[in-house]
MDTraj code that builds the backbone (N, CA, C; nanometers):
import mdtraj as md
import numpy as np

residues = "UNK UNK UNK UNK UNK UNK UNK UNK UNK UNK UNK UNK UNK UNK UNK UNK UNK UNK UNK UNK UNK UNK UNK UNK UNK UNK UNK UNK UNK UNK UNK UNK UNK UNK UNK UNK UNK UNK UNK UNK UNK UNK UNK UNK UNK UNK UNK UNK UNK UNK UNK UNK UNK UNK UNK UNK UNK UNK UNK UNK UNK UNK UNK UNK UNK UNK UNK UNK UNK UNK UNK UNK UNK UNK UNK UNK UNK UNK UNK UNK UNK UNK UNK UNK UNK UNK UNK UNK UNK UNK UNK UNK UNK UNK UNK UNK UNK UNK UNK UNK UNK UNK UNK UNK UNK UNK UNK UNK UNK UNK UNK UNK UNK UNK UNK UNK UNK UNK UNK UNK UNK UNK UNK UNK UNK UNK UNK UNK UNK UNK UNK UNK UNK UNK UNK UNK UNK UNK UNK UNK UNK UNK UNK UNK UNK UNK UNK UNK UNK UNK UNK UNK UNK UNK UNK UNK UNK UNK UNK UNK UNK UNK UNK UNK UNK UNK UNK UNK UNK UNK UNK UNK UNK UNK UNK UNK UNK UNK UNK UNK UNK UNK UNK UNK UNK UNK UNK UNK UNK".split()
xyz = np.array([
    [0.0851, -0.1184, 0.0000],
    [0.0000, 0.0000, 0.0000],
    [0.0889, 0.1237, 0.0000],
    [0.0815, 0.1975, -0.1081],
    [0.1240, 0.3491, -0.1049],
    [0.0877, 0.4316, 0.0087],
    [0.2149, 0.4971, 0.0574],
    [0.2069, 0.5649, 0.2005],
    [0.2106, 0.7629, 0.1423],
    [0.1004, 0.8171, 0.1485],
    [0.0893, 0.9974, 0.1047],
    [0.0931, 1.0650, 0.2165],
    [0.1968, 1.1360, 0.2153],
    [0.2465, 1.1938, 0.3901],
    [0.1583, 1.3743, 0.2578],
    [0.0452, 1.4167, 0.2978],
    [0.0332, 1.5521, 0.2422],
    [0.0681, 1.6655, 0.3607],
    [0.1245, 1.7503, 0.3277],
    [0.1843, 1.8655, 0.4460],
    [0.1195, 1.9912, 0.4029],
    [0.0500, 2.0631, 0.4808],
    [-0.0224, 2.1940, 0.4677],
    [0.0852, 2.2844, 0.5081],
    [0.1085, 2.3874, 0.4745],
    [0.2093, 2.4741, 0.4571],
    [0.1570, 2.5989, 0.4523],
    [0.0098, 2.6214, 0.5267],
    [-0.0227, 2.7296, 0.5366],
    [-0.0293, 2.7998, 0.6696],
    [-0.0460, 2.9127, 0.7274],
    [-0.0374, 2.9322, 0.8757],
    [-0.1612, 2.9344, 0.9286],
    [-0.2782, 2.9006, 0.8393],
    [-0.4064, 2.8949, 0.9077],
    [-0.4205, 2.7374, 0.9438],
    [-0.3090, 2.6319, 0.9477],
    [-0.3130, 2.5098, 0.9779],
    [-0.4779, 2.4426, 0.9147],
    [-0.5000, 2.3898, 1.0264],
    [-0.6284, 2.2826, 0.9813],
    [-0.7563, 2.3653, 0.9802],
    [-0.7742, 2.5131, 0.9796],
    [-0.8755, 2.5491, 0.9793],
    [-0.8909, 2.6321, 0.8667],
    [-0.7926, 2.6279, 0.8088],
    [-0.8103, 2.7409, 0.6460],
    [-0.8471, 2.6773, 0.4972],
    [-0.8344, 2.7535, 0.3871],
    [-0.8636, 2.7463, 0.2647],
    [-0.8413, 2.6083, 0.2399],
    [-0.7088, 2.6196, 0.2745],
    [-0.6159, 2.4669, 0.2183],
    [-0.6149, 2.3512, 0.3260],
    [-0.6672, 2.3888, 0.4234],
    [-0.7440, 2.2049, 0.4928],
    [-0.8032, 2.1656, 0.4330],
    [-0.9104, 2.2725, 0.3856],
    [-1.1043, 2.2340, 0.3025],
    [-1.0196, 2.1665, 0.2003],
    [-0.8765, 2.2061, 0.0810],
    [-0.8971, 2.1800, 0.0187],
    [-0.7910, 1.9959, 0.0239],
    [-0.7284, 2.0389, 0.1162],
    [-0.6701, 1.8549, 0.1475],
    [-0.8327, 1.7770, 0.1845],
    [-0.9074, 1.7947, 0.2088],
    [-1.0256, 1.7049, 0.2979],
    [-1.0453, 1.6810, 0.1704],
    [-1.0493, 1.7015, 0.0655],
    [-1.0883, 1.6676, -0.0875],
    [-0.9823, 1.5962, -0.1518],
    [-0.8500, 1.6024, -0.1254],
    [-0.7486, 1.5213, -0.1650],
    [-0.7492, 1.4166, -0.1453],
    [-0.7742, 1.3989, 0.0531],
    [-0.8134, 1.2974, 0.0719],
    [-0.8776, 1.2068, 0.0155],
    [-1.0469, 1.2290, 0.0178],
    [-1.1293, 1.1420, -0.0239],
    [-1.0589, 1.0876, -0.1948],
    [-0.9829, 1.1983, -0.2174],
    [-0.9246, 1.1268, -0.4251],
    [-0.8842, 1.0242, -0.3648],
    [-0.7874, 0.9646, -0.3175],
    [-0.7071, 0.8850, -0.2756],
    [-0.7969, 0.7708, -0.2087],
    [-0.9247, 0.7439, -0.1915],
    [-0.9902, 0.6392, -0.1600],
    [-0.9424, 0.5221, -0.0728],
    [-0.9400, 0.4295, -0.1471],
    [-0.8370, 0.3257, -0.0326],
    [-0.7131, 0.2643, -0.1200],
    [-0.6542, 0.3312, -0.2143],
    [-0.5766, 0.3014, -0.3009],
    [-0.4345, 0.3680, -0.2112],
    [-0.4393, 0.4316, -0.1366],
    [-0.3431, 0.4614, -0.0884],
    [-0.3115, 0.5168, 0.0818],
    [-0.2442, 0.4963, 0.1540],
    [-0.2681, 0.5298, 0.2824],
    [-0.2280, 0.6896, 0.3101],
    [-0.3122, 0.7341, 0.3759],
    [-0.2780, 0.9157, 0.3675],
    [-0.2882, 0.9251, 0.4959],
    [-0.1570, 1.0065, 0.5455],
    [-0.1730, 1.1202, 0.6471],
    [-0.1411, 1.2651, 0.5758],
    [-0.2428, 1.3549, 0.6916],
    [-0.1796, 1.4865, 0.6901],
    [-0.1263, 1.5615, 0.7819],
    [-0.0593, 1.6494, 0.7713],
    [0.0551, 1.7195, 0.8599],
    [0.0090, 1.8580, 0.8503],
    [-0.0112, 1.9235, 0.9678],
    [-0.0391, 2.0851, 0.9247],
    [0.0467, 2.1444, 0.9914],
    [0.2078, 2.1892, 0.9075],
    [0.2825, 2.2304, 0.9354],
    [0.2978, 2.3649, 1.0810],
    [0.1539, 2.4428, 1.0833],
    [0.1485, 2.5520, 1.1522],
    [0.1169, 2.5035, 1.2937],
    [0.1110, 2.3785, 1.2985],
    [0.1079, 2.3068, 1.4344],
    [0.2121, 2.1818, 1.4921],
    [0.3044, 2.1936, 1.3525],
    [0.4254, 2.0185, 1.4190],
    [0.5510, 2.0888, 1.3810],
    [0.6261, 2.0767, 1.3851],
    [0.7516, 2.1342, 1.3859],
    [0.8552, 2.0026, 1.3354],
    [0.9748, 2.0444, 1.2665],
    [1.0511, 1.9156, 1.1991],
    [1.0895, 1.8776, 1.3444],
    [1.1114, 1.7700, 1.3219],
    [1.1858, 1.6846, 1.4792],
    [1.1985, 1.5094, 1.3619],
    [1.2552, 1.4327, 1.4306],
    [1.2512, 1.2851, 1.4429],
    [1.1193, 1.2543, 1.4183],
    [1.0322, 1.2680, 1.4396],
    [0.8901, 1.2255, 1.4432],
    [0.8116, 1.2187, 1.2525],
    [0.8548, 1.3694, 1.2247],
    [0.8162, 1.4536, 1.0997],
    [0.8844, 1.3740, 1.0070],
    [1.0119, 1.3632, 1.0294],
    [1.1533, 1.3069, 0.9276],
    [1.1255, 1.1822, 0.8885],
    [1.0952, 1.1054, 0.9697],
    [1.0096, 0.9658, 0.9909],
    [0.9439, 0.9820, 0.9268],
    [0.8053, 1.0165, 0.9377],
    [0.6947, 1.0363, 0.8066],
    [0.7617, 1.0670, 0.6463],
    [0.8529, 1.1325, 0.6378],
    [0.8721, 1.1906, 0.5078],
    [0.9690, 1.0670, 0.4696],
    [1.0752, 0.9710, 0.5726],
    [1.1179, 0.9172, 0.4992],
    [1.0680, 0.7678, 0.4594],
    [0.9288, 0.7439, 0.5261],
    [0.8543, 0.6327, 0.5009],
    [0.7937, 0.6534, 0.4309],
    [0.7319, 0.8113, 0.4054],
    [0.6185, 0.8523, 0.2671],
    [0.6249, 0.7367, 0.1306],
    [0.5535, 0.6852, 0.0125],
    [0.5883, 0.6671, -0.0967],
    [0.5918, 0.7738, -0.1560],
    [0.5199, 0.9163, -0.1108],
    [0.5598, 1.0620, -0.2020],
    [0.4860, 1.1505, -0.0716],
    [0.5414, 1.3015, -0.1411],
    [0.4708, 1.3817, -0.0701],
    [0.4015, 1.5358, -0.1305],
    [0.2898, 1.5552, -0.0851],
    [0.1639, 1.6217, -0.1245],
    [0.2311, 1.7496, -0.0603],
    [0.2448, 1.9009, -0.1555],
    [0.2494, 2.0083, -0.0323],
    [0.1302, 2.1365, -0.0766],
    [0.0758, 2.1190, -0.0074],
    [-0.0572, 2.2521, -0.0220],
    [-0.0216, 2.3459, 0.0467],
    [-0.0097, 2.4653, -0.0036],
    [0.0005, 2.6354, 0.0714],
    [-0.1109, 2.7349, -0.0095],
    [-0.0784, 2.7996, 0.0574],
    [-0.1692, 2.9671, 0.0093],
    [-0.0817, 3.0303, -0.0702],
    [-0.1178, 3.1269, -0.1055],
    [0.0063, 3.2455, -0.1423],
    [0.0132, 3.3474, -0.1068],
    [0.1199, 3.4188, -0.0136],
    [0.1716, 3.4834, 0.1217],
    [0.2457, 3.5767, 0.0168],
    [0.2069, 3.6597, -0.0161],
    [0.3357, 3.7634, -0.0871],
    [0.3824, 3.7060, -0.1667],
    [0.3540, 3.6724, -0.2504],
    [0.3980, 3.6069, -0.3705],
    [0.5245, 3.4635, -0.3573],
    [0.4585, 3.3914, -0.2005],
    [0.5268, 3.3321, -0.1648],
    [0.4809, 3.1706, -0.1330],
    [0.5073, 3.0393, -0.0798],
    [0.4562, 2.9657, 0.0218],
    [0.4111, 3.0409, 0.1329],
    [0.3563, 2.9432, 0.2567],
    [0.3281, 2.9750, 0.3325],
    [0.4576, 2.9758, 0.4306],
    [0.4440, 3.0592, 0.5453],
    [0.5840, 3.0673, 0.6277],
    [0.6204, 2.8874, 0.7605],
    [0.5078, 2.8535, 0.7551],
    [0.5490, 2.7166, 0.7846],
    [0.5932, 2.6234, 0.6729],
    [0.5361, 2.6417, 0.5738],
    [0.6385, 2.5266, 0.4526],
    [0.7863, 2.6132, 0.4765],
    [0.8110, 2.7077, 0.4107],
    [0.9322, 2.7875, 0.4861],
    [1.0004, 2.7623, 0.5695],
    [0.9758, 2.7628, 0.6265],
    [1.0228, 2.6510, 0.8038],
    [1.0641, 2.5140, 0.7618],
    [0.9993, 2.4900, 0.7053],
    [1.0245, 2.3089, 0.6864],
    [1.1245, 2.3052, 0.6062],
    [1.1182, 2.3554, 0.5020],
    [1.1860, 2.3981, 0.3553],
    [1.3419, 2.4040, 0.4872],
    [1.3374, 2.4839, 0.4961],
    [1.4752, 2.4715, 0.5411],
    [1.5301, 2.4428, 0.6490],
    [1.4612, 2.3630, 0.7243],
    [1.4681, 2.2175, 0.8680],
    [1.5128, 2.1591, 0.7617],
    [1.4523, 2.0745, 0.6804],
    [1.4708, 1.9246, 0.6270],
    [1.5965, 1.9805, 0.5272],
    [1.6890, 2.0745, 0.4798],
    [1.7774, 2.0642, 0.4232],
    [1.8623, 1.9732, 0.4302],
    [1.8889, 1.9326, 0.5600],
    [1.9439, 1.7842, 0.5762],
    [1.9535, 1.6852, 0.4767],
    [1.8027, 1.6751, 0.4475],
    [1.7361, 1.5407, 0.3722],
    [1.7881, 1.5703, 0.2176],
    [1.8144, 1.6638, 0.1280],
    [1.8637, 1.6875, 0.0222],
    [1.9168, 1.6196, -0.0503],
    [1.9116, 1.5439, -0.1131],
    [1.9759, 1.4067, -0.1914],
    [1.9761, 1.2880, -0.1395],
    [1.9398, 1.3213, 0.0032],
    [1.9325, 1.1909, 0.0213],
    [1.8412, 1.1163, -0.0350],
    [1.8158, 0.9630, 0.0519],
    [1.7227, 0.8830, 0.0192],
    [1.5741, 0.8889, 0.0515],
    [1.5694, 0.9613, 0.1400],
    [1.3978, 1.0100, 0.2321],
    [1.3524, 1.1178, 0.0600],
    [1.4250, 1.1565, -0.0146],
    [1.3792, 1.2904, -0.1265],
    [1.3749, 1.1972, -0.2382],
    [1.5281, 1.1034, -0.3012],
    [1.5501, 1.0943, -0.4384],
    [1.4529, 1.0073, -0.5094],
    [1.3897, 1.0632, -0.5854],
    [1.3170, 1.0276, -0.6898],
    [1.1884, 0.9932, -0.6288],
    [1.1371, 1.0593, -0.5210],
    [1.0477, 1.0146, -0.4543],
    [0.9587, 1.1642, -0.5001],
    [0.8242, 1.1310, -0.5526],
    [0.7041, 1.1824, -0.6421],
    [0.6784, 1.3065, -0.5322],
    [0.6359, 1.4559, -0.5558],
    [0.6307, 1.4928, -0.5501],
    [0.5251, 1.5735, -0.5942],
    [0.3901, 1.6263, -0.5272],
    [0.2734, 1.7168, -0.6188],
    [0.2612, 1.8718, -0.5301],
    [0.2229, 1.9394, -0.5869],
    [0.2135, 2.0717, -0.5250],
    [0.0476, 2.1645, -0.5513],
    [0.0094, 2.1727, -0.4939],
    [-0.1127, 2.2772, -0.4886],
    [-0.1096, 2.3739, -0.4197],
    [-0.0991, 2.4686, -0.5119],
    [-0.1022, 2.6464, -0.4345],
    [-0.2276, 2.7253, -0.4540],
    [-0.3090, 2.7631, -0.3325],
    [-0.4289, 2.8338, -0.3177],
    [-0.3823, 2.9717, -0.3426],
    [-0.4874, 3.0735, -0.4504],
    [-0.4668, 3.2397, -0.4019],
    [-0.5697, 3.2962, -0.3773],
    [-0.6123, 3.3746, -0.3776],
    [-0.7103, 3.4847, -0.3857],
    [-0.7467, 3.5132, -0.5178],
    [-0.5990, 3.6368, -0.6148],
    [-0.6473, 3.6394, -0.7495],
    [-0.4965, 3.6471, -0.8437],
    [-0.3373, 3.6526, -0.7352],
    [-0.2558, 3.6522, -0.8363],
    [-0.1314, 3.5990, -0.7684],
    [-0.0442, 3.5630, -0.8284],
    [0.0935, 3.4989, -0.7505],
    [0.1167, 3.3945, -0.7257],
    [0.0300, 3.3160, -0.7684],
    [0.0382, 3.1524, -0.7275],
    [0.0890, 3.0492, -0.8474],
    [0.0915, 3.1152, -0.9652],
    [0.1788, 3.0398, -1.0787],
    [0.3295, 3.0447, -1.0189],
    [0.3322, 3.1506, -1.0136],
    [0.4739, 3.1447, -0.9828],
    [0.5336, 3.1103, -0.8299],
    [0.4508, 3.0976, -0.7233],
    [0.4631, 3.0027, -0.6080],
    [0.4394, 2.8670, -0.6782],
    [0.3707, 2.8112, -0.7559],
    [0.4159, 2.6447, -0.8378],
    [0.5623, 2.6710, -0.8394],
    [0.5397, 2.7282, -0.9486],
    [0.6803, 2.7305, -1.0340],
    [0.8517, 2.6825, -0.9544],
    [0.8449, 2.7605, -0.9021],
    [0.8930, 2.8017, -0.7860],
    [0.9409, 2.7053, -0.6970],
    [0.8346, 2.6357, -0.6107],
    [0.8268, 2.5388, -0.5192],
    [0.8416, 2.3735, -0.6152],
    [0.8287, 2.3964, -0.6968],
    [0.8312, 2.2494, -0.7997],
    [0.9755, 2.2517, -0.8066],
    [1.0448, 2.3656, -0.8600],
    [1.1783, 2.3999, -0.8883],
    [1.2529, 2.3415, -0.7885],
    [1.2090, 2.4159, -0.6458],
    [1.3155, 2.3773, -0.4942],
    [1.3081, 2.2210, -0.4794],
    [1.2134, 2.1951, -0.4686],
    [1.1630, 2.0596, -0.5057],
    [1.2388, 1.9773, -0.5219],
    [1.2471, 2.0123, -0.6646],
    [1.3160, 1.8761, -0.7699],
    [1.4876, 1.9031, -0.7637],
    [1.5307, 1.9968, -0.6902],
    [1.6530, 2.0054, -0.6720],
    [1.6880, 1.9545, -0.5788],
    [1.5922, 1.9517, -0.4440],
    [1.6032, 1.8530, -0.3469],
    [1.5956, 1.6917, -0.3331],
    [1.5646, 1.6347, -0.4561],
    [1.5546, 1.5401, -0.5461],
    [1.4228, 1.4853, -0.5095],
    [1.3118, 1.5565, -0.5402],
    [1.1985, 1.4790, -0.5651],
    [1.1828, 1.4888, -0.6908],
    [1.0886, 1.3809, -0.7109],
    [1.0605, 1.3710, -0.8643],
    [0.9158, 1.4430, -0.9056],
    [0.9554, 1.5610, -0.9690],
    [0.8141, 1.6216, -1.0016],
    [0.7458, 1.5680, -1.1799],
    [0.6352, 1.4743, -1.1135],
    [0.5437, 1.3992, -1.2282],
    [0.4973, 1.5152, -1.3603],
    [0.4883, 1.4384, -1.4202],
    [0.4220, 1.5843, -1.4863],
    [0.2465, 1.5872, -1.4841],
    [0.2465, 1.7627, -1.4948],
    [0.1223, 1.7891, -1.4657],
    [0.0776, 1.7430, -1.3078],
    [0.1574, 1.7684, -1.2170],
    [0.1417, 1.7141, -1.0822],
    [0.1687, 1.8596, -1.0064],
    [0.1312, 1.9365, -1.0374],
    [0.0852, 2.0813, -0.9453],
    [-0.0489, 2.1432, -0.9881],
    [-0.0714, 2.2548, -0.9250],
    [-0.1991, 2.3346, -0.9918],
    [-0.2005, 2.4479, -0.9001],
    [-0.2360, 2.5538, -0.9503],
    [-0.2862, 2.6811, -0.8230],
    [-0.4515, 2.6682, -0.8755],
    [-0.5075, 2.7145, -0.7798],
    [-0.6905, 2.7206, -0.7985],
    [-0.6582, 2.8559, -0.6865],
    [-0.7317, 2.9191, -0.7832],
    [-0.7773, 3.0548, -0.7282],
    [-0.9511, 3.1027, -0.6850],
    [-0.9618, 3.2020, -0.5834],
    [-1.0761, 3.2662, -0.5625],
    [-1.1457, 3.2878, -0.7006],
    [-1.0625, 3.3376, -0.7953],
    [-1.1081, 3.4113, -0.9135],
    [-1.1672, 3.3365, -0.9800],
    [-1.0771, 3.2327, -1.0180],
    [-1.1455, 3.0855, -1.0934],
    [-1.2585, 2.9656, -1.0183],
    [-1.2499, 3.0413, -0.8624],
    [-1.4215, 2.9515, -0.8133],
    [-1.5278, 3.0559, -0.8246],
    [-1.5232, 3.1549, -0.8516],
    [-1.6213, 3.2734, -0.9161],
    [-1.6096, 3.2376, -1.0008],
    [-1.5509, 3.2491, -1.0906],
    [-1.5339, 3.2463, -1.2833],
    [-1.6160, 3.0703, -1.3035],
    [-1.5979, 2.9901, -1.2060],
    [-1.6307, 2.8602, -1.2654],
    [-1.7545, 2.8318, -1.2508],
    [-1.8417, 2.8951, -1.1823],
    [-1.9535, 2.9478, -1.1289],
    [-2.0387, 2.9517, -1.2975],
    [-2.0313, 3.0118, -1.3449],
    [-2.0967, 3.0678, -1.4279],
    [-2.0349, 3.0138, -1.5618],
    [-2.1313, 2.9742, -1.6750],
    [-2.1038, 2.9035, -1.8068],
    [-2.0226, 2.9788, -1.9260],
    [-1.9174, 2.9327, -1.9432],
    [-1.8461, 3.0015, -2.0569],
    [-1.7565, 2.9001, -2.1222],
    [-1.7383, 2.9901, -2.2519],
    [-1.6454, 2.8665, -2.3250],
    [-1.4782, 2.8772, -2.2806],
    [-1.4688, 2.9121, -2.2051],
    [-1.3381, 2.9298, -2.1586],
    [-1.2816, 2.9001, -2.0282],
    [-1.4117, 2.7718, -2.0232],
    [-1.3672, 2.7407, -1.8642],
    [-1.2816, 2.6202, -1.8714],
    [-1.2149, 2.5545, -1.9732],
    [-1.1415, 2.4915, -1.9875],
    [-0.9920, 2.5534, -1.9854],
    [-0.9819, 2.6356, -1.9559],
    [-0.8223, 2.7473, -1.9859],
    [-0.7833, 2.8041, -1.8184],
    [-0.9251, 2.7781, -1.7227],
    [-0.8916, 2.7815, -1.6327],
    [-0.8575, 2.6359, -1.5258],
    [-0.7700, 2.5893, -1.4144],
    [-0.7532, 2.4920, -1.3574],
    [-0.8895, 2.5131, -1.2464],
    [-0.9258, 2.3591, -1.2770],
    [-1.0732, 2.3682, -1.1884],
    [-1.0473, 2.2419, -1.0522],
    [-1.0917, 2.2518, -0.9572],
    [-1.1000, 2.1339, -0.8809],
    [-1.0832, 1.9932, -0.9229],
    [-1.1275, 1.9513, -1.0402],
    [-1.1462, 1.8710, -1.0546],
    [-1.0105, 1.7722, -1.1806],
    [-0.9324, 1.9142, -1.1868],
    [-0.8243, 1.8679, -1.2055],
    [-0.7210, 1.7987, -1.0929],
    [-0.7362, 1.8102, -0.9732],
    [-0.6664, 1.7332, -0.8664],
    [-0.7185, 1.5845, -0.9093],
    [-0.7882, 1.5440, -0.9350],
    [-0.8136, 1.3716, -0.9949],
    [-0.6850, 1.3349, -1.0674],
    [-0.6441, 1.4097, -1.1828],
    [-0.5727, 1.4224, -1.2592],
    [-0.4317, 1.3910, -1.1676],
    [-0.3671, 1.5485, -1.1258],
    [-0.2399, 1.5108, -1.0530],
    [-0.2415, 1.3580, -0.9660],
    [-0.3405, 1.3443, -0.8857],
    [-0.2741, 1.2217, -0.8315],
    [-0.3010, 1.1181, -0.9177],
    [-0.4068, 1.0567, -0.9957],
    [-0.3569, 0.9911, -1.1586],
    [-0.1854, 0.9826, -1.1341],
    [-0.1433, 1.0899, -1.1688],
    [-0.0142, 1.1171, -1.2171],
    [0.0799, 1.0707, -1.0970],
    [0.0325, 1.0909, -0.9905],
    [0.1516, 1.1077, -0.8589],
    [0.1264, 0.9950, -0.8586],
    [0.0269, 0.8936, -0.8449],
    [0.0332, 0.7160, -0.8118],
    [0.1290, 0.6204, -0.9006],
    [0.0660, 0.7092, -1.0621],
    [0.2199, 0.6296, -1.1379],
    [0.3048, 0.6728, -1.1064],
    [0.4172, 0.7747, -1.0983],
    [0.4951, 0.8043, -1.0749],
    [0.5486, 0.7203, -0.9037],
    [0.4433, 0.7168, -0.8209],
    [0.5258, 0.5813, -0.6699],
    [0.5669, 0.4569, -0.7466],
    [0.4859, 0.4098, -0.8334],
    [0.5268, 0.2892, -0.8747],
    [0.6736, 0.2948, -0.9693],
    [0.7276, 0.4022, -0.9674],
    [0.8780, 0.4035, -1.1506],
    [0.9801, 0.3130, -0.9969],
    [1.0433, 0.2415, -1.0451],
    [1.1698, 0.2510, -0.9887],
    [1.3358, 0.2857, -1.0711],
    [1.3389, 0.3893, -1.0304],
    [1.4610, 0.3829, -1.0671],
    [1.6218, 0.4275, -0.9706],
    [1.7098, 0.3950, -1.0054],
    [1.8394, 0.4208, -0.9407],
    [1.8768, 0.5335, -0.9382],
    [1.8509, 0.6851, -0.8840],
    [1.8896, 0.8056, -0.8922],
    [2.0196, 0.8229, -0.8779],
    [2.0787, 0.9111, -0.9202],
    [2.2604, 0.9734, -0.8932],
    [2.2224, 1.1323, -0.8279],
    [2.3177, 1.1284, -0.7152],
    [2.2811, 1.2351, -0.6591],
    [2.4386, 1.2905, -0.6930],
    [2.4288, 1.4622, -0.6265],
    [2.5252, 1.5050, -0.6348],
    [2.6186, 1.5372, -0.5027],
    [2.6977, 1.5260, -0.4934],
    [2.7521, 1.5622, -0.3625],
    [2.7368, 1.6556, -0.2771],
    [2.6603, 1.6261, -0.1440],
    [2.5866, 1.7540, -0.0639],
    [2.6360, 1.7568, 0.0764],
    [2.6612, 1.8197, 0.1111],
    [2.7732, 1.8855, 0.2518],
    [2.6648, 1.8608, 0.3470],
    [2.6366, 1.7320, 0.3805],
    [2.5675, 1.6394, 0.4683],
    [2.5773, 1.6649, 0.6581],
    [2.7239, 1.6888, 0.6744],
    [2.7893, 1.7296, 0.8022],
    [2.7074, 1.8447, 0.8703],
    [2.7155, 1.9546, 0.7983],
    [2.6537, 2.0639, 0.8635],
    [2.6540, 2.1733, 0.7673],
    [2.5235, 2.1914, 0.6916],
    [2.4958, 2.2324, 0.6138],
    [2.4464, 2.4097, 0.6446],
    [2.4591, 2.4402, 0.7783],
    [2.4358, 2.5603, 0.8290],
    [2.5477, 2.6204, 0.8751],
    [2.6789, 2.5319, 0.8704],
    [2.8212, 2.5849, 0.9446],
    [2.8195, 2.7197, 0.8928],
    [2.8869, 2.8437, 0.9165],
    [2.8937, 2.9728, 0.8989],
    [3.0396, 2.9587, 0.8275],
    [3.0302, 3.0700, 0.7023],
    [3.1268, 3.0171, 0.5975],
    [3.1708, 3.2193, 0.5772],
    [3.1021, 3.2529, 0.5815],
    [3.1509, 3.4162, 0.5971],
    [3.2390, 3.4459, 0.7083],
    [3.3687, 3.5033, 0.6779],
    [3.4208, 3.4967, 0.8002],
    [3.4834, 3.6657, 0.7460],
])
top = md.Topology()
chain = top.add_chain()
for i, resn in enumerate(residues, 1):
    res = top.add_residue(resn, chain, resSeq=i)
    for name in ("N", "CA", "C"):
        top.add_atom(name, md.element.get_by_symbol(name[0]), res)
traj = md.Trajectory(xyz[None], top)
């Protein structure tokens, strides 16, 4: 059984935009795969967290968009788990991203966060992100021929489609050599 560690990365934790919209991730995932979620604005990296991510078969990260940013607990995490960077808990291990906005900045929070991502060696599937905006659950509201040009809810079916094949690839990754020891040592002198 596929293990989906999804991590909320927003600071309204389990009571905002992006809980409502994991409680829907969830149910995609049926019994085809075992899911926990993590709401970053309430667990902090420790042994406990690291564990989850390195037993995950992939991992789910949902945020808002904060200033044209993640949320400041993925932030947090983002750079706790630097540790994990090539290692084996990251390489080639599937990776999906969903970024909530209001009405602008969240392409490029994908963009962005897919990027850090896959440098950290997850494997980003394709077509395995999406932003869904305020604008586009108004806009979807109402009948037009152009509601195909916008990403709708119901494209999350889709990404995990994509993220389940992608647990099953095996392959042998090559990493690059990453300063494992202490990756925060102070180098400005």
């Amino acid at each position: 059984m596929k293990k989906v560690l999804i991590l909320n990365g927003s600071p309204t934790g389990d009571k905002g935009n992006c809980a409502q919209w994991i409680k829907g991730l969830v149910k995609l995932f049926g019994k085809r795969a075992e899911v926990e979620v993590v709401h970053l604005a309430k667990a902090s990296y420790g042994p406990a967290l690291r564990k989850k991510i390195e037993s995950a078969s992939g991992l789910f990260f949902v945020t808002g968009t904060y200033w044209d940013s993640w949320g400041s607990p993925l932030q947090k995490l983002m750079e706790d788990m630097t540790e994990l960077e090539g290692s084996a808990a990251f390489m080639g291990k599937p990776a999906a991203v969903f970024v909530l906005m209001h009405s602008v900045g969240g392409k490029g929070v994908l963009s962005r966060l897919q990027g850090a991502l896959s440098t950290m060696g997850f494997l980003i599937p394709p077509m395995s992100g999406m932003v869904y905006s305020l604008v586009s659950d108004i806009a979807l509201k109402s009948a037009s021929s152009h509601a195909k040009d916008f990403w709708q809810k119901e494209d999350a079916e889709l990404i995990v489609e994509n993220f389940l094949k992608a647990c099953d690839l095996q392959v042998t990754w090559t990493t690059w050599p990453v300063d494992k020891k202490d990756p925060r040592r102070k180098w400005l002198k």
